[in-house]
N, C-alpha and C positions, 0 to 999 in steps of 0.2 A: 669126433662128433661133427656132424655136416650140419649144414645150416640153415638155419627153419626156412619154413615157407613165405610167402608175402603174408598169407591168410593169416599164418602162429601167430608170425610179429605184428600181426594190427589185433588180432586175439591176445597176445603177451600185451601191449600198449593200454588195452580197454583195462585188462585185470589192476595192470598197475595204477591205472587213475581211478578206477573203481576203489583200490580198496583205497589208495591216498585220501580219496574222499571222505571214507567213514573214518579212518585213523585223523585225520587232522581234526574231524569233530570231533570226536571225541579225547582225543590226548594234544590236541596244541599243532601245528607244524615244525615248534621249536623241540618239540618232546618223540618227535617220529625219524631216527635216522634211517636214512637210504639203506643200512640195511636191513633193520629191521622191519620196515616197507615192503623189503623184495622178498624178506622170507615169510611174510604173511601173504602175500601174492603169488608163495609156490616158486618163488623164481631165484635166480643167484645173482647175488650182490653186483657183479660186474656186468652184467647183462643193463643195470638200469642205464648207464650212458651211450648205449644202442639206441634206445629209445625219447632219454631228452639232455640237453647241455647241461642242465644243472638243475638241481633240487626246488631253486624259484621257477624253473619253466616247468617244472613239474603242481608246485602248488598253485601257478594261475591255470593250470588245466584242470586241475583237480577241484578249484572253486566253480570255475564253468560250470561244472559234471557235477557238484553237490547243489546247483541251482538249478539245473536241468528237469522240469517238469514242475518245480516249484509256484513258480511264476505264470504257467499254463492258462490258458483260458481264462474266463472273466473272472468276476469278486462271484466269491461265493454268492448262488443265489439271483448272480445277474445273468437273465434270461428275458430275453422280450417278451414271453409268455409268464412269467414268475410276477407277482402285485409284488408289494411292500414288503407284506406278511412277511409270505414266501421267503423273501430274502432276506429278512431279522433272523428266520429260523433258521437257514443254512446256517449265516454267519455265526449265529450262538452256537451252533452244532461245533464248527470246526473252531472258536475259541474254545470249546468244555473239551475237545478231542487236543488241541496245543496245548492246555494248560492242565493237562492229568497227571498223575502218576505216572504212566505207560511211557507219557514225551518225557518227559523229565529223565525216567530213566535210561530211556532210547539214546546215548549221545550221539553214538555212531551213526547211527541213522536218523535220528532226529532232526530240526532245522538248522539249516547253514547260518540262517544270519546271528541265531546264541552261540553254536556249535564255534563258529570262526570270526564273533568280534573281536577277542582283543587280539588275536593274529595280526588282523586287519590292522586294528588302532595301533601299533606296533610296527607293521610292513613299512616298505618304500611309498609313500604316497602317490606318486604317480606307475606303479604297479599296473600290470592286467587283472592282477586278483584283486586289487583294489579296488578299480574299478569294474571288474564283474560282480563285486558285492555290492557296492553301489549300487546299481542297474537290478542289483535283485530286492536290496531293502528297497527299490522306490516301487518295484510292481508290488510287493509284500504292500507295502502303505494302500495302493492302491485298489489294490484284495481286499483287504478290512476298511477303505472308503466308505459314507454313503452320503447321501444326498445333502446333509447337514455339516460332514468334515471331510478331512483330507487323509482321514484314516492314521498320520502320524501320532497325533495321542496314544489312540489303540494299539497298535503297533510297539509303542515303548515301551505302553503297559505290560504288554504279553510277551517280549521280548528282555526286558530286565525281570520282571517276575521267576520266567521260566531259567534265565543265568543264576538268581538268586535262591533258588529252587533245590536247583542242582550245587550250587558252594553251602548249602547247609541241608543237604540231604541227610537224613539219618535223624533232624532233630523237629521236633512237628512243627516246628517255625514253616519249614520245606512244604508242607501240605497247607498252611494258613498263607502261606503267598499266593498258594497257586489259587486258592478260594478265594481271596479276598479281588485277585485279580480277576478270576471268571466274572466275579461280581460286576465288576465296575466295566472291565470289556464287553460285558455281553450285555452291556445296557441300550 
């Protein structure tokens, strides 16, 4: 067998952090071996050390790439041209859209910062993925900001509700967090 192109191996590298992405949301980083990683990525076990030294330089890539577009642009709503209104109503939009049924049961693709806190709380403290999630819970706080806080309230509300959500799915406790938290975040 001869050996890919420059093009395959940066197309093999995307797939693999893509999918490390959605796997560590959803099942743990502790819970995803290398190779069960490669054979959801299509690829062979031994190919993954072509690509990185070890399975942490893989999980600080792969939190990168699950905050990637997360953090985008302003707080919901914040537009030079948007009043007040305008921006309550985004904001209540994409807290009723984070604390649904839909995100709850999305983990893989759901948000990073429920998807891979206690990874995080658990990592090397001075980690890159530690500190890329960092840097993503503060733009998240700063997304659910407004004029009156620092948006961390919000943020913890909507971020432990939606963990707590997900560890008693099945029992309607799971849909009363998620309500009781719309409630109080979209105030």
């Amino acid at each position: 067998m001869g050996r890919v192109s420059k093009e395959q191996a940066q197309e093999n590298r995307r797939r693999i952090v893509d999918t490390a992405s959605r796997l560590f949301r959803e099942q743990g980083t502790a819970g995803v071996s290398v190779a069960d990683l490669m054979k959801a990525a299509g690829l062979t076990h031994g190919g993954f050390y072509k690509h990185f030294d070890s399975k942490e330089a893989l999980v600080d890539e792969a939190t990168a790439r699950a905050f990637d577009g997360v953090g985008a642009g302003d707080r919901p709503g914040d537009d030079s041209d948007t009043d007040e209104d305008a921006a309550k109503d985004a904001r209540r939009a994409f807290v009723e859209n984070y604390l649904s049924p839909e995100h709850r049961d999305d983990m893989a693709g759901g948000c990073p910062t429920a998807g891979l806190a206690t990874d995080m709380a658990r990592g090397a403290t001075g980690s890159a993925a530690r500190h890329t999630y960092a840097e993503g819970v503060r733009e998240f706080a700063r997304r659910m900001a407004d004029d009156d806080d620092d948006g961390l309230v919000r943020l913890s509300t909507m971020v432990g509700a939606l963990i707590l959500a997900r560890a008693v799915n099945g029992d309607p406790l799971s849909d009363a967090l998620l309500a009781a938290a719309r409630a109080e975040a979209s105030a």
